[in-house]
Every structure is written in C-alpha cells, then in structure tokens.
KOLFILO-646265 format. One line per field, with one value per residue (C-alpha): residue in one letter; x, y, z. Coordinates in Angstrom, 2 decimals, padded with zeros to 5 digits. Last residue first. Layout:
// residues N
resn	c(A;...)
xx	c(X;...)
yy	c(Y;...)
zz	c(Z;...)
END
This chain:
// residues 524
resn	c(X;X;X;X;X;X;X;X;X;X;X;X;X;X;X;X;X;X;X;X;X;X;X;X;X;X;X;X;X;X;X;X;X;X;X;X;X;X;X;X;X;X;X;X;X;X;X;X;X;X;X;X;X;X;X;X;X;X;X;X;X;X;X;X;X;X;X;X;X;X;X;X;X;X;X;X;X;X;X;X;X;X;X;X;X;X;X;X;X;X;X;X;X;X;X;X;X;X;X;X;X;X;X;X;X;X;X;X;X;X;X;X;X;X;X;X;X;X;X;X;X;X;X;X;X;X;X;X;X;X;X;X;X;X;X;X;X;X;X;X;X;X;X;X;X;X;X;X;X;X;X;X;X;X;X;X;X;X;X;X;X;X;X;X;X;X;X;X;X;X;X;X;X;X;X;X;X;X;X;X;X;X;X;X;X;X;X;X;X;X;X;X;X;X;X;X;X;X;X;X;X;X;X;X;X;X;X;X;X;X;X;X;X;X;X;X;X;X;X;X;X;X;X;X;X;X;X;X;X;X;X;X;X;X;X;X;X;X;X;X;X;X;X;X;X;X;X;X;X;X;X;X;X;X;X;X;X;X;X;X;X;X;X;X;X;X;X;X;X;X;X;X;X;X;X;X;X;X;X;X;X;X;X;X;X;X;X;X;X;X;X;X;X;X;X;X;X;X;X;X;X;X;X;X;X;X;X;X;X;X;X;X;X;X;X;X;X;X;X;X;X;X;X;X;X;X;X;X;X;X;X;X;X;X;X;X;X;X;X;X;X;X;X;X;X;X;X;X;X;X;X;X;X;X;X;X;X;X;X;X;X;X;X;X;X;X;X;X;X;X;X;X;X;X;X;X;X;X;X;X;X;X;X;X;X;X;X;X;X;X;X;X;X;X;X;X;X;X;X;X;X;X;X;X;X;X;X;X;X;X;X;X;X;X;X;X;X;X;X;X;X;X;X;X;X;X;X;X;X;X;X;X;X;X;X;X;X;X;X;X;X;X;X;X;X;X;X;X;X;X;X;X;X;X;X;X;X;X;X;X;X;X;X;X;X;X;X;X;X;X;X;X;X;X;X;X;X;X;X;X;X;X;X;X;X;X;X;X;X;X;X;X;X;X;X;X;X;X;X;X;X;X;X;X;X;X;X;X;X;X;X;X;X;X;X;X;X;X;X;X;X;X;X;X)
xx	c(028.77;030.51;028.05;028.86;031.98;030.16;028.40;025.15;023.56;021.01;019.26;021.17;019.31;016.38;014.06;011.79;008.22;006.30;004.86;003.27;005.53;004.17;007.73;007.93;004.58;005.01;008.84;007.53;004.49;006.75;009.33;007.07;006.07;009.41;009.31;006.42;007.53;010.62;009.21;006.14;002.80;001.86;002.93;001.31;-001.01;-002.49;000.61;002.21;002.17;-000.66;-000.70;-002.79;-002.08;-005.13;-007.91;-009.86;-007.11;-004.69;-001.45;000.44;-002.13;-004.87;-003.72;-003.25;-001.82;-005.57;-006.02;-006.50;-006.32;-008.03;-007.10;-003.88;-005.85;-005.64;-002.75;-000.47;-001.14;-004.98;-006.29;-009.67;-008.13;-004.94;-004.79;-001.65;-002.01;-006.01;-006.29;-002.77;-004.05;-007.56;-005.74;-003.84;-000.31;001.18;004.11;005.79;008.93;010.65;009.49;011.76;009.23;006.50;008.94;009.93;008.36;010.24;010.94;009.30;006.53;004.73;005.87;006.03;002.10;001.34;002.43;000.32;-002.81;-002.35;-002.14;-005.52;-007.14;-006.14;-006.49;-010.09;-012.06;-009.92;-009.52;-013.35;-013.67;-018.03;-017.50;-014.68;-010.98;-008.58;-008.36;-005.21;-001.42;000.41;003.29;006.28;009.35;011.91;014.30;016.73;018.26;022.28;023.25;020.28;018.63;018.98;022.78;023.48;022.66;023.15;022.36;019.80;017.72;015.39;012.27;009.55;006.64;003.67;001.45;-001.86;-004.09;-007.54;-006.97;-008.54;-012.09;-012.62;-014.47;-012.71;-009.69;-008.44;-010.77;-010.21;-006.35;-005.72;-007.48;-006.25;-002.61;-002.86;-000.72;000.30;003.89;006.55;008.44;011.84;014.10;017.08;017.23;015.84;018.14;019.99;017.05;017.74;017.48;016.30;013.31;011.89;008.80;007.40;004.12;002.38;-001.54;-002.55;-004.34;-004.77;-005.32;-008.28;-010.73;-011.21;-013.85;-013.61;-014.66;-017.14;-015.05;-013.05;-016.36;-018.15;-014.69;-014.66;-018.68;-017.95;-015.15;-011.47;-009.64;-012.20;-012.94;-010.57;-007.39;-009.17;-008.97;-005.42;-004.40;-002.28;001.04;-000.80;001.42;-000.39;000.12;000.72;000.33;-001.65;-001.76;-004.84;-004.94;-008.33;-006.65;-007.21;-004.85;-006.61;-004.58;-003.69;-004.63;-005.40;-007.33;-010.91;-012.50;-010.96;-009.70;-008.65;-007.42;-009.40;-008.22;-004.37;-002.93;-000.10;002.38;005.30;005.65;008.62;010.28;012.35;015.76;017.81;019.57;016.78;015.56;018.50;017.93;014.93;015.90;018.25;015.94;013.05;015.57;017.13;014.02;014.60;016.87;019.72;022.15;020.06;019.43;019.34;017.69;018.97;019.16;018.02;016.80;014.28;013.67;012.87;010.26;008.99;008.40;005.60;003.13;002.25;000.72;-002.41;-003.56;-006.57;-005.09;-001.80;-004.32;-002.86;-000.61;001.51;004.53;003.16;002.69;006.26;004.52;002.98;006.94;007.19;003.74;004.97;008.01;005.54;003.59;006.11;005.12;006.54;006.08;002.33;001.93;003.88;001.50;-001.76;-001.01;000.15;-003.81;-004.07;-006.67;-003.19;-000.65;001.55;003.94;001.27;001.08;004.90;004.43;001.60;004.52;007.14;004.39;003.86;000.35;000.39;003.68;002.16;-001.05;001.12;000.98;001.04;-001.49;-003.73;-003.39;-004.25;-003.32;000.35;002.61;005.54;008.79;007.47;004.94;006.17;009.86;010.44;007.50;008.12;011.80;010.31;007.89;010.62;012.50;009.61;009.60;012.77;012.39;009.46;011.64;014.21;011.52;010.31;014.15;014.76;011.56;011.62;015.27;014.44;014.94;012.92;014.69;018.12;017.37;016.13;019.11;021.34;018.50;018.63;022.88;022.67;019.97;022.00;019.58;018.92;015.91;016.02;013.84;013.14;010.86;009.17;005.88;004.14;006.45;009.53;011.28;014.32;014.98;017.30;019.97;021.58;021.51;023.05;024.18;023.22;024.96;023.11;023.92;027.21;026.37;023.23;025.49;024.25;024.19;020.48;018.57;021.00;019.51;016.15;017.49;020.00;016.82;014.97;018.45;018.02;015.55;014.33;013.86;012.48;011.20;008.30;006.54;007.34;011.42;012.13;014.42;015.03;016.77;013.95;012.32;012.67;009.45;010.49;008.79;008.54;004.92;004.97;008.35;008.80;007.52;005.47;002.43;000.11;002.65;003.24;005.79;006.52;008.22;010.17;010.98;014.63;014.57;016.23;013.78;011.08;013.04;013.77;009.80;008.67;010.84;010.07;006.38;006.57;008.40;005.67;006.15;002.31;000.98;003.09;002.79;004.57;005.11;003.73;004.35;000.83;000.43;000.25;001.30;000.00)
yy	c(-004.40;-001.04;001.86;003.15;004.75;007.14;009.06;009.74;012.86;013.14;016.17;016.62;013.00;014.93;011.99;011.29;012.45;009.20;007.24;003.90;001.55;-001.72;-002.97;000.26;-000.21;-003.87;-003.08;-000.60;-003.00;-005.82;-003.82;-002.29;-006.55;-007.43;-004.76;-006.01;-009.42;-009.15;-007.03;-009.34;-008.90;-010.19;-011.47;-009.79;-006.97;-006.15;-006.18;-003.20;-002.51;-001.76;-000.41;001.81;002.98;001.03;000.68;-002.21;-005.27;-003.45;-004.63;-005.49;-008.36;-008.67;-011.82;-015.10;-017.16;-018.38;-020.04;-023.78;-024.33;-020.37;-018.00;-015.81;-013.06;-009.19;-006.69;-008.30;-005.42;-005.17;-002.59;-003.15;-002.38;-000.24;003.55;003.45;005.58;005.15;001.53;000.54;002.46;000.70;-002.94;-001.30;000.31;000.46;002.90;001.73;003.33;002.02;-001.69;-004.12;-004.68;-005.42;-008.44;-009.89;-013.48;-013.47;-017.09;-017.35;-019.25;-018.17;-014.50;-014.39;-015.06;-013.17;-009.74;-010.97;-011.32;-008.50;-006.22;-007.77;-006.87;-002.96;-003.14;-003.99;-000.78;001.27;-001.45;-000.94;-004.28;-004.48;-003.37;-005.60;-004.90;-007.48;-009.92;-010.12;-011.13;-010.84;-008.51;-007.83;-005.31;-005.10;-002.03;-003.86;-002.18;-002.67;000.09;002.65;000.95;000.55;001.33;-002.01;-003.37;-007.13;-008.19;-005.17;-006.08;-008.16;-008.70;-010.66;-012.37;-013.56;-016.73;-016.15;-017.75;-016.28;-015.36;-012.45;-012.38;-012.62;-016.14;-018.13;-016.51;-014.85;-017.27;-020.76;-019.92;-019.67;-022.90;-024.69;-023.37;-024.74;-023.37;-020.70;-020.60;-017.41;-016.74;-015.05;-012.41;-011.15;-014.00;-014.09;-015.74;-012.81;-010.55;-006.60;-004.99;-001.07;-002.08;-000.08;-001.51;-001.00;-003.12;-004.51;-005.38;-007.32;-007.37;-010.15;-010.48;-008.29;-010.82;-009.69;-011.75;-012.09;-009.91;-008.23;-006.03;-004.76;-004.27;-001.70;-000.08;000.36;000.82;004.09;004.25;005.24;006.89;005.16;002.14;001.06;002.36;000.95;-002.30;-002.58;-000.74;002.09;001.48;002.96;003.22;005.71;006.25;009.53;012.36;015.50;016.86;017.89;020.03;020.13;019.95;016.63;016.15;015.24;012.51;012.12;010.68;007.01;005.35;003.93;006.89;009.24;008.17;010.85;008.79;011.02;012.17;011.78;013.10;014.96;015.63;014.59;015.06;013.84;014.17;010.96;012.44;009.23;010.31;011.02;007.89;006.00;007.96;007.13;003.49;003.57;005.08;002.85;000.12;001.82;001.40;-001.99;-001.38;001.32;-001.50;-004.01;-007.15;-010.55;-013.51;-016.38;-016.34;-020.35;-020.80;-018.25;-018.91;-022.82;-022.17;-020.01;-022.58;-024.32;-021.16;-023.67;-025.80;-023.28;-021.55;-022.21;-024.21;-022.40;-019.16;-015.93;-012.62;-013.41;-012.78;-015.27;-017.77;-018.98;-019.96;-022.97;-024.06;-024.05;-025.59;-028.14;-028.16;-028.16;-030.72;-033.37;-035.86;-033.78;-034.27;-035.37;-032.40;-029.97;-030.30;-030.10;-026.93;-025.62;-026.55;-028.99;-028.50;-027.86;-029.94;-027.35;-030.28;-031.14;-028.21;-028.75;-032.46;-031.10;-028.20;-030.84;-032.89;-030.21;-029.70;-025.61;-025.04;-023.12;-022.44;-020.14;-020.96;-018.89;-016.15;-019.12;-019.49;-015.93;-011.67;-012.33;-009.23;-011.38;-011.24;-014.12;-016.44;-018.99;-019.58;-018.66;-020.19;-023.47;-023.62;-022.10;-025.60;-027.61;-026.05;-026.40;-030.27;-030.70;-029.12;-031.16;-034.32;-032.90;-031.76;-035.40;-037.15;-034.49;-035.62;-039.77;-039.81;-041.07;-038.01;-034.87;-031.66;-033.34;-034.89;-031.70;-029.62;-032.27;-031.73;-028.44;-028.23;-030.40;-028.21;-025.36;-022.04;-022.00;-022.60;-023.12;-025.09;-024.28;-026.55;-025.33;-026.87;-023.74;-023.29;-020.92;-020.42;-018.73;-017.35;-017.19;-018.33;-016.70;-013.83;-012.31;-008.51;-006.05;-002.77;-000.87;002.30;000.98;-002.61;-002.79;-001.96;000.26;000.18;001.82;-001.05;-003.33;-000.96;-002.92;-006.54;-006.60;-005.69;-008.61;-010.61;-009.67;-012.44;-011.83;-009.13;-009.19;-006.23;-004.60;-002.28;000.42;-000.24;001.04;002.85;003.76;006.69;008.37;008.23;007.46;005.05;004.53;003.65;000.66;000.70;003.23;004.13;007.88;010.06;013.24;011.22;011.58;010.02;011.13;009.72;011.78;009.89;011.31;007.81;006.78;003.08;004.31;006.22;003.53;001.18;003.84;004.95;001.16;000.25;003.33;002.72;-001.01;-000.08;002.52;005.86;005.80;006.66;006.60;009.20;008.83;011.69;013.48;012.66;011.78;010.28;006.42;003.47;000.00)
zz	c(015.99;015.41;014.97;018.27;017.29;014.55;017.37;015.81;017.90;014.90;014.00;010.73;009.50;009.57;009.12;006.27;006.11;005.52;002.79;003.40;002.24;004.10;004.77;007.11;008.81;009.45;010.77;013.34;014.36;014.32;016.36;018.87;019.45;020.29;022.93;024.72;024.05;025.68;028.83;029.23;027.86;023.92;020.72;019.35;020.89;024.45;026.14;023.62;019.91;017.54;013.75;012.12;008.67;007.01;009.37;010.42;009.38;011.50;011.60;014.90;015.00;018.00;020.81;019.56;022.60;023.77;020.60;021.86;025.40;025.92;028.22;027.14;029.09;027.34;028.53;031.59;034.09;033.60;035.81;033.88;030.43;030.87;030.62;032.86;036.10;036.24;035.53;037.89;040.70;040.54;040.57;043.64;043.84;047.30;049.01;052.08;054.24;057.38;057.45;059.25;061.96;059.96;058.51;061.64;060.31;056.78;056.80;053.09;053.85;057.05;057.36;053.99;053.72;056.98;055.07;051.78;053.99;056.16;053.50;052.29;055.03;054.51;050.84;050.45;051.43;049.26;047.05;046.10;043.85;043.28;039.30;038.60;038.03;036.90;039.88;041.78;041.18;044.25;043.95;046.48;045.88;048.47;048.50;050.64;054.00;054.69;053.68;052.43;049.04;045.74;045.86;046.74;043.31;042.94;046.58;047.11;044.13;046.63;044.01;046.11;043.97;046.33;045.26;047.05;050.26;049.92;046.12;045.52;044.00;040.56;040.87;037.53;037.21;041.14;043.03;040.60;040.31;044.27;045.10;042.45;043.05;046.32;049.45;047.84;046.36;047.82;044.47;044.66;042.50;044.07;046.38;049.84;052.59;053.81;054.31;054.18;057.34;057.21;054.75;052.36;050.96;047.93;047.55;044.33;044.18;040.95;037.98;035.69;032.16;030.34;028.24;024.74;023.38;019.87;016.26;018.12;020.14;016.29;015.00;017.28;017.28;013.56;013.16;015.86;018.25;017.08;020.32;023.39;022.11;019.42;021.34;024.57;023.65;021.88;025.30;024.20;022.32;019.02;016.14;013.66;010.08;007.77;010.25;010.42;013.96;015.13;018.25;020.31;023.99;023.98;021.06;017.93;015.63;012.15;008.56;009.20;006.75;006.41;004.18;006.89;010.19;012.79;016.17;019.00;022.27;022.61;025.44;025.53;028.69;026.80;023.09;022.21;018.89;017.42;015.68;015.77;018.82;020.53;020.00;021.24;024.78;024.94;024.67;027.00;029.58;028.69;029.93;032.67;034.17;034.92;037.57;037.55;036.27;034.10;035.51;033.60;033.49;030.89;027.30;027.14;030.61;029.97;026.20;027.22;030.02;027.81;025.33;027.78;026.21;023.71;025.88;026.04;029.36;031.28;033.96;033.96;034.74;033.14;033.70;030.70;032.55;035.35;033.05;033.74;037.10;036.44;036.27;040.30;040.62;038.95;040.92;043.89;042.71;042.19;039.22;036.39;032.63;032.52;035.22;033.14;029.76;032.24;033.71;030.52;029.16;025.91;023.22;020.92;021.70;019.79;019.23;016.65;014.59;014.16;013.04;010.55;009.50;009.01;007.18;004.43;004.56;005.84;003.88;000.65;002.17;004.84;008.37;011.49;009.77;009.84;013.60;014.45;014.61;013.71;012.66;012.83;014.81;016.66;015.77;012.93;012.79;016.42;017.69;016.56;017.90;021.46;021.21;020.72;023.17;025.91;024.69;025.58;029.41;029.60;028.85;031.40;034.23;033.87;034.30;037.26;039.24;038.60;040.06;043.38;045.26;045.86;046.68;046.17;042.77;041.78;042.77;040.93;037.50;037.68;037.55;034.68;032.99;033.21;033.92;037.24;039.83;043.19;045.52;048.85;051.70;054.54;053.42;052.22;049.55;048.65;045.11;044.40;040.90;038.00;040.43;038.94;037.66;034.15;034.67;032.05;031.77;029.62;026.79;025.30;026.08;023.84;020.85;017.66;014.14;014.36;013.85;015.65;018.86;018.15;017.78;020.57;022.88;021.51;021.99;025.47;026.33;029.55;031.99;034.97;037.12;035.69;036.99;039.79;040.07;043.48;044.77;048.16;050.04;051.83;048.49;044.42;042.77;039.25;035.78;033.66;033.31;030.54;029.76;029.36;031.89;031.82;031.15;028.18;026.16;022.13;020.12;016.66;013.92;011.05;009.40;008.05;009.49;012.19;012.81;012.52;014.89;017.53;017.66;017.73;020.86;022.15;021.73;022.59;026.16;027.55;025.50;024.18;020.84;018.07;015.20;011.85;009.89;006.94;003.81;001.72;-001.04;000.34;-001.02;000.00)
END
C-alpha cells in the first residue's frame, strides 16, 4: 500500500513497545513523533525514588536480550554501550508452604542435581528434562512462525504453501493444541511443587496455567536459554536507553499529551486530535495504548463496534504490588523469589474463575539489594512484592479492600518465606492497587499483563500489529502480538515498526542533521 501523503509517523504511548517502535522507525529513516500523556517515558517501567530507596514500579524481569539486541541493531548500535546487564543466577528462588526451597537456574545439569536433592528417586529431574525438551521444541516453533511477525491468528502462522507439508503437521502437533500448561507440566513432572514451580512462567503473561495453552511451555525454554538478567539502575534503565536512542535518531517527544481522537478518513489514518483540540496530520499511527481501549475510546464508531465483536477480549490479571523499604535486608531471599500458595487450584479458581482475591496467594519478592546495593540505604533492601489479583470488577473498592488484604500478603512471607519480623523491618511503604494501575496506565480493567492468554486452543493469539480495520494503524504493547512481558512487549514495537515500514506507506523522512550519531557506536 502506497500512500500520497508525507507526513510523519505518530506513536501513541512511550511505555516499552512505543520506544521500541519509535527507535526502529527512525532508524529506518521515518520522522516519527511519540506522544505520552504522562510526563515520563516508559509506561509501566517507571520509578518510585524516596527516603533513600528505589524502586522499580513495573516490571522487574527481563528476559531475552536478543529482543533488545534486535532494536539498537537497527540503528548500528550496541546494547552494552547504553546498559549494563548482569546475568543472575539463580534465576529465581522459590519458597512453599511446606518449609521446603527449591532453586531454579539455567543449566539443565545443575537443575537436574538440585532436583534430585529436593525430591529423590530420580523420577523428578528425568520429567523436568523431557518437559524441558519439549519447551524447546515448542520455542523452535515459535520462532519460525509467531514471533517477529505481525500475527493476529493461527492461519497467519501458516502459509497455504507449507500448511500440509508434514514438518509443518508435526509442528502443529507439538503445539498440543486442546491442551492446558497446567496439564502439559503435570504429565512431565510428578512433584507438585516443581509443577507448581513451572505454572509460574505464566506469570509474565498474567494468566491461569489451567486455562492456558501448551504452547506457552516454550517459555520455560527462552528463559533458561538467554537467561535472566538485571540491568544497572533497575529496569528502568531500559526505557531510559531506549529514549535515549531515539533522541539520537531524531524521534520528537511530546510529553504531557494526550491523545483524544485517532482521525480516520474513508478507512485510513490521517492524524490525531490532542485533547486539547490540536490535530496533527500524520501519515500512520502506532498505538502502544491498550489494543482495547485504542478502538474504544480513540477510534469508536462501526470500527470499534467491529473490532469487540470480532472475539472476546478478556483483560489479564491485575494485581496489588508493595514497595517496601526495609532497614534490614534478608539474607536468605534471592534477588528475585516466588513465595507458592498453598494450592494453586485454590488460588487460580478465586483470582480466574471467581474474581475475587486469592484467599491464600502466590507472592513475587524482588530483593535487588544483593546485585545493586545502591537501591537501598546500607544494609536495608528495597523489596518489591506482587500478588497477582483480579482485573478490576465493578463491586472491587480497594480502598475498602487493601487494609485486610495487606495483612494477607504480610502473613504469607511471614509463614513461607521465613520473613516473620517483617513489619518490623518496614521504614517506608508505598502500594499500587488494581484501581491504581487503571487510572495511572490507561490499561483495560487494571490489567497489568494486557488481554488473558485464556483459551487451550487459541488463547496465545492476541490482535495483529497490523490493523485489518484501518489502514495505517498499527498496535504494539501487552495487548497486541505477541503479547505482555518485557521481551515481548518490545518485540512486538518492532513488528508494528517493521510492518509499517515494509508496508511503504509514505512518511516524512528523518532529519538526519538532528542526529547525535556518534560514529563509534556503529561497530557491531
């Protein structure tokens, strides 16, 4: 498609996928114009800075660096000239309700010894091996059909061309489609807590293991594969680096903007009305906003109406996160923990199927303290604790609700994770609620993962990167392909960037004479 006009390309939304998107359009030659209602860049990936902590607000793993690699290759650029990224292990700690502690890292030889000491006999490490080959069968499949594609569904996967070769039936196969993750790692491993140990790679997708597809498994596989890393300066130094990039290519920022209205005429794009009443002319649109809300609240009308009806768009989970500055760091907590509830059934059925919180819940514990001192006053640990919640419904006043279930989380590490003087330790707190998260973000229902991955057979497929309502609009973010997760958040602002680009639309090229380039960082 080939369009007349020249103007530039807006993006909507300086979370992760927007900058991501914004640096691979520039440096694709584009004049590109990123818009964020918030005076911060980075979306969810922001910062909470007092009485000498720091906390990372959002997310606080990150995975797969080659998507990172990826987006400042773009540009002829290095990751390690604007992060420093240091590999953890282990990759995390976890903690269940019998006493017992289980770590996990990413050499299979090494799992498989701390297996056979956590439960002996053998029967453990074999199972967590076969699943472990079966996650990187299932990664293999989705890096030659799902990722760094604008994919909107299971036909887009496969072409007619290889659709009945029997490679690709085999492939189609290994999806075990039909089949929950819950189920795929209980055939594999006979010890429910290390099952309930791997349920929990669906945590970056914010969904139920028991309504989840197989496919999702190949996590499992990318994670031990590339490993977890931190960056120095937290997570936020991500959306920092990539700002910075930006700028360098000549991306304008429009901080403190928020877009009202996405102009379509005659079923294309053609600019954008501020909420102030400014319209700004531009030749396609990258919205990082809530896939949801981008059609309901910026396009509306037949074209909204029709993108809701084409599925049900379920929001993921919500959750409730606490910052708490503690003047005594624990010595027994690694940097990044999980603190198992007593039954995953139990807890999955109340937040998934009921929408209440979970009476007894699963609570992640970031400790950054051991890799980053400076996090935190010496000797105290910036600790950050989530417990994944319902996504908003209308009864949930969190107001009302928060008090108790303060209590509940604090009495859970007490219990589980050894952490029994824990109210005592506490010198500064901050929260962030399910309602919190909806107003600061834009998100669907205080979603924090995007849209559900519910579903045994399609429940992966969130909307394309390409439109199929509007031509020149393109989406990015947790509510798009490939979906939530820092990775995939990014990895989907480069399909939508590189979708737009090998689509042709004309665009107002980049001043080149407003770059920063500094010639030395063009080295691979």
């Amino acid at each position: 498609m080939k369009s007349n006009q020249s103007h530039p390309i807006g993006v909507i939304g300086g979370g992760l996928a927007g900058l991501a998107s914004a640096c691979t359009l520039a440096a694709r030659g584009h004049s590109v114009i990123l818009f964020e209602a918030n005076p911060w860049l980075g979306g969810k990936a922001a910062e909470l800075q007092e009485a000498g902590f720091r906390f990372d607000m959002g997310p606080t793993i990150l995975t797969l660096p080659s998507v990172l690699r990826r987006i400042f290759a773009e540009a002829d650029r290095r990751v390690s000239d604007y992060l420093e990224l240091v590999k953890l292990e282990p990759q995390w700690r976890s903690f269940f309700e019998d006493g017992s502690t289980l770590d996990l890292v990413s050499d299979d030889t090494a799992m498989s010894h701390n297996l056979d000491r956590f439960a002996p006999g053998g029967r453990v490490s074999a199972g967590y091996r076969k699943f472990m080959a079966l996650a990187k069968r299932l990664n293999d499949i989705s890096q030659r059909f799902y990722f760094y594609k604008p994919i909107g569904g299971l036909r887009d996967m496969f072409n007619a061309r290889n659709t009945f070769n029997p490679g690709t039936l085999g492939d189609v196969l290994a999806m075990r489609m039909g089949r929950s993750v819950a189920g795929t790692i209980r055939s594999h491993v006979p010890d429910e807590r290390v099952a309930q140990m791997l349920d929990h790679y669906t945590q970056y997708v914010g969904s139920s293991p028991l309504n989840s597809p197989a496919v999702l498994c190949g996590i499992a596989h990318m994670q031990t594969d590339e490993g977890v890393w931190y960056p120095i300066g937290g997570t936020r130094a991500v959306p920092v680096a990539l700002a910075k990039l930006a700028r360098e290519l000549g991306v304008q920022f429009r901080t403190g903007i928020q877009i009202a209205k996405i102009l379509v005429e005659e079923g294309r794009v053609t600019g954008v009305m501020t909420d102030r009443g400014e319209r700004i002319a531009l030749s396609a649109v990258v919205s990082n906003m809530d896939a949801v809300r981008t059609h309901r609240e910026l396009i509306g009308g037949e074209i909204g109406r029709r993108f809701e009806a084409r599925r049900e768009y379920e929001p993921a989970c919500s959750g409730v996160v606490l910052y708490l500055g503690l003047k005594q760091r624990y010595e027994h907590i690694a940097h990044h923990n999980f603190v198992f509830s007593r039954d995953h059934e139990e807890e999955f059925e109340a937040i998934y199927d009921r929408g209440e919180p979970a009476p007894d819940p699963t609570a992640y514990l970031c400790a950054p303290s051991q890799t980053e001192p400076a996090v935190a006053p010496e000797g105290g640990e910036a600790l950050y604790v989530l417990v994944h919640t319902p996504y908003l419904r209308a009864h949930h006043d969190w107001k009302q609700m928060l008090p108790a279930y303060r209590r509940t989380i604090l009495e859970k590490l007490k219990r589980t994770a050894g952490m029994e003087d824990i109210e005592q330790r506490i010198v500064f707190e901050r929260v962030l609620t399910p309602r919190d998260i909806h107003d600061r973000y834009r998100v669907l229902n205080g979603a924090i993962y995007g849209l559900s991955s519910h579903g045994k057979f399609l429940g992966a497929f969130k909307p394309g990167n390409r439109s199929p309502d509007v031509s020149g609009l393109y989406l990015a973010g947790g509510a798009a392909h490939p979906g939530p997760g820092m990775p995939m958040v990014m990895m989907s602002g480069w399909i939508a960037g590189d979708t737009l680009d090998r689509d042709g639309i004309s665009t107002a090229s980049r001043n080149r004479a407003t770059m920063s380039y500094q010639p030395e960082l063009a080295a691979a």
